[in-house]
N, C-alpha and C positions, 0 to 999 in steps of 0.2 A: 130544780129537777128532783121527784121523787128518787128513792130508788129503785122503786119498779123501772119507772121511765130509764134510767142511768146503767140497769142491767139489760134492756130492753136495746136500748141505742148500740151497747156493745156486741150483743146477740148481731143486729145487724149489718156491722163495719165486719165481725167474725166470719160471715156468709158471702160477703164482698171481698173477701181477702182472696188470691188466687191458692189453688192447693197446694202443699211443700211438695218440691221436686223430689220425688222418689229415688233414692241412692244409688248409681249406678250397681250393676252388680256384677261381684266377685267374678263370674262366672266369664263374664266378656272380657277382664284383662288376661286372662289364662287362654281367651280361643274356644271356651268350653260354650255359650250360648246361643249352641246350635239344635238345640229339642225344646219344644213346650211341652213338659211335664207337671200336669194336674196334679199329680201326689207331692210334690215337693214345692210347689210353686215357684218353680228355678232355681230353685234357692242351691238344688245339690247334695243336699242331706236331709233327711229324717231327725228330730225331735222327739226320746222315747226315754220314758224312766222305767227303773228298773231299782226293786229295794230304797225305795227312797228318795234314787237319786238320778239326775237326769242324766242324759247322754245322746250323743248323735253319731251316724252312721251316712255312708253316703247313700245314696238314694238309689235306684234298680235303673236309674237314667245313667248314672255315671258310666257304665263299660261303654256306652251307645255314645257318650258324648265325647270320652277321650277318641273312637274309631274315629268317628268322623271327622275330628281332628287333627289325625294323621292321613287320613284321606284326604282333607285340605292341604295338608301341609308337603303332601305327594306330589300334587298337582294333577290327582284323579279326581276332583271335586267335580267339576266341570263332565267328565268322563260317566261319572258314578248319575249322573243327571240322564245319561243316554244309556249306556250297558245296564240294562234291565234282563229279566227276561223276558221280560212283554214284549222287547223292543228286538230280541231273537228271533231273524223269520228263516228259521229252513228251507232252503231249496233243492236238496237232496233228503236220504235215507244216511246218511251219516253225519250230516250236520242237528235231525230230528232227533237221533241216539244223543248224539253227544248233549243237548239240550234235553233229551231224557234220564239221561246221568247224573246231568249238573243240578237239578231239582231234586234226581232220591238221594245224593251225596247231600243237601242240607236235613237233610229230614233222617237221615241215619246217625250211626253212634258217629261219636267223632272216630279219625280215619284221614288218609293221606287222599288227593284229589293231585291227578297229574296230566296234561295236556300236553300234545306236542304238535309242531306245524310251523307252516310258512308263514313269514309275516301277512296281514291282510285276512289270516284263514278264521277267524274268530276268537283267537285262544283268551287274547286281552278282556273282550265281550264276555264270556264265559265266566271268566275268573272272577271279575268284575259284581256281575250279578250274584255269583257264589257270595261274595266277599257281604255286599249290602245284603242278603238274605239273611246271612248270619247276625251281620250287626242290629236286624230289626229284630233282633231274638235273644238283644242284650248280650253277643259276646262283643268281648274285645279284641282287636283286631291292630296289627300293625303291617301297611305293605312297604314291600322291601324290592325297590329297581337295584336288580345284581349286578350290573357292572358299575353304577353312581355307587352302590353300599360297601361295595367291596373294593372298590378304590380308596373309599375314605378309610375304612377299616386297615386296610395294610400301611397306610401311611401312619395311622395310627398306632401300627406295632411297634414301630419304631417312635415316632415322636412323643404320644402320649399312651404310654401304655394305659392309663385311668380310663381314659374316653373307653380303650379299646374293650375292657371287661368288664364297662359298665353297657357299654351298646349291647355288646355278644349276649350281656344277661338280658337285658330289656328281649331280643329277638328269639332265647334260646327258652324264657318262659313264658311268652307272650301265650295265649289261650289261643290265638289264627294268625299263622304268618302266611301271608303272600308273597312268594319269590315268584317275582316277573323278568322272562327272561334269562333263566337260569342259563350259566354257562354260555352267556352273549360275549365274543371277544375271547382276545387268545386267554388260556385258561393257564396262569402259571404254576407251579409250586405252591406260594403264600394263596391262589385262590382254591387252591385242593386244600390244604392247609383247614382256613375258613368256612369251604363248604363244607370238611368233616366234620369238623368241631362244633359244628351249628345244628346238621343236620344228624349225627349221633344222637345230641344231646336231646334231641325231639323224637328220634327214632324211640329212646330208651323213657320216655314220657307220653304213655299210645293214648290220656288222654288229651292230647293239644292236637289240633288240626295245621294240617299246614295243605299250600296250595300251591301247586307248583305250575306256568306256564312255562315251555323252552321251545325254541327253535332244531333242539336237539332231539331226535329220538333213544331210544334204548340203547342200542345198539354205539349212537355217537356218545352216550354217556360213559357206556362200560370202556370204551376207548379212554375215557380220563379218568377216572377211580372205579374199579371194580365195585369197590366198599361200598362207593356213595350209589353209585346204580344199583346195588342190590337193597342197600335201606328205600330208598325210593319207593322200588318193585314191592316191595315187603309189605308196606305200608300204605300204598297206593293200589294194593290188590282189587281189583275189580272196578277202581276207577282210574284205569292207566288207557287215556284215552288218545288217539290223533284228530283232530280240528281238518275238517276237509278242505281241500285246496283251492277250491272257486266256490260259486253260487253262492254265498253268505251275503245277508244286507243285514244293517241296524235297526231298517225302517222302509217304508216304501217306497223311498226315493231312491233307494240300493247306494245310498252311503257303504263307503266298504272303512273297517280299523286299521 
């Protein structure tokens, strides 16, 4: 056999050989390989030198991919599939407004965003499509079920204080908190406590958004902390809205949340 022929024969066993399995990526043990992103190619990070010398950075995908992450891990995944605004059909002049609210509240400076109303009334809906408008616009986002957050949290003050001032920081500088269902269930002490020191600490930082849905209105707030009803007010100025009590569908089969 020449060696033509002998480089030739191995050319061809090389082109028969099946392709090496592509490395699982990083990206899926962490929860994170939830975007296809062309700029990074999943990877997560950016490749860029700078004097010389290389470096990386994460990628403009990353706020987008940690939200939806905690979106998954909420158990609004599912949720976040139907609460659109598309999927918002008014059937009144108050539920039109509120659905005209909740779109100029994404498109303005950041700002407080506050709903109130009966279960079924839309607030979930609202909040919801709020939450995914922002995360398609690369913020980061954590939501927070108030009576599941704040149970774990006071047990926390007592058993581990660590968990406790590492959560409260995660919520208290998170870029969009969603508190769903604020103030659901009897409202102790330790959860005035919690709601101050949360909602302060966001009051006193006007650029972080927060999103607030409660079954409480105004009025039922100021009955449990003054303080916290009026940062609320303050901050939720011009988007302190109520969710109408009937007429609301998801879709045209009049699904009600």
């Amino acid at each position: 056999m020449t060696p033509d022929e002998f480089i030739a024969r191995l050319k061809e066993r090389a082109a028969a050989m099946p392709p090496p399995e592509k490395p699982p990526s990083p990206l899926k043990e962490y929860g994170l390989d939830n975007v296809d992103c062309p700029i990074c190619g999943n990877t997560g990070y950016i490749i860029y030198k700078k004097d010389d010398c290389m470096y990386s950075r994460d990628c403009e995908c990353m706020p987008k991919r940690r939200s939806l992450r905690e979106l998954n891990r909420s158990g609004l995944k599912d949720l976040a599939q139907r609460y659109t605004f598309e999927n918002y059909i008014p059937d009144n002049d108050r539920a039109a407004s509120l659905l005209e609210y909740a779109k100029k509240y994404v498109e303005d400076d950041p700002a407080w965003f506050f709903v109130s109303g009966q279960p079924g009334s839309g607030k979930s809906h609202i909040c919801t499509a709020i939450c995914l408008a922002l995360i398609n616009r690369g913020a980061h986002l954590i939501y927070m079920l108030w009576r599941d957050e704040v149970t774990r949290l006071k047990g926390a003050l007592v058993d581990n204080p660590d968990y406790y001032q590492k959560r409260m920081d995660q919520l208290k500088k998170v870029q969009v908190l969603y508190i769903d269902d604020f103030g659901k269930g009897k409202f102790t002490d330790s959860d005035q406590k919690i709601a101050f020191e949360l909602l302060n600490y966001r009051y006193n930082n006007p650029a972080s958004r927060t999103i607030i849905s409660s079954e409480l209105d105004f009025s039922d707030i100021k009955k449990l902390d003054v303080a916290i009803a009026r940062r609320i007010y303050e901050r939720a100025e011009g988007y302190c809205r109520r969710s109408p009590a009937k007429n609301y569908s998801i879709d045209k089969t009049g699904k009600i949340d």
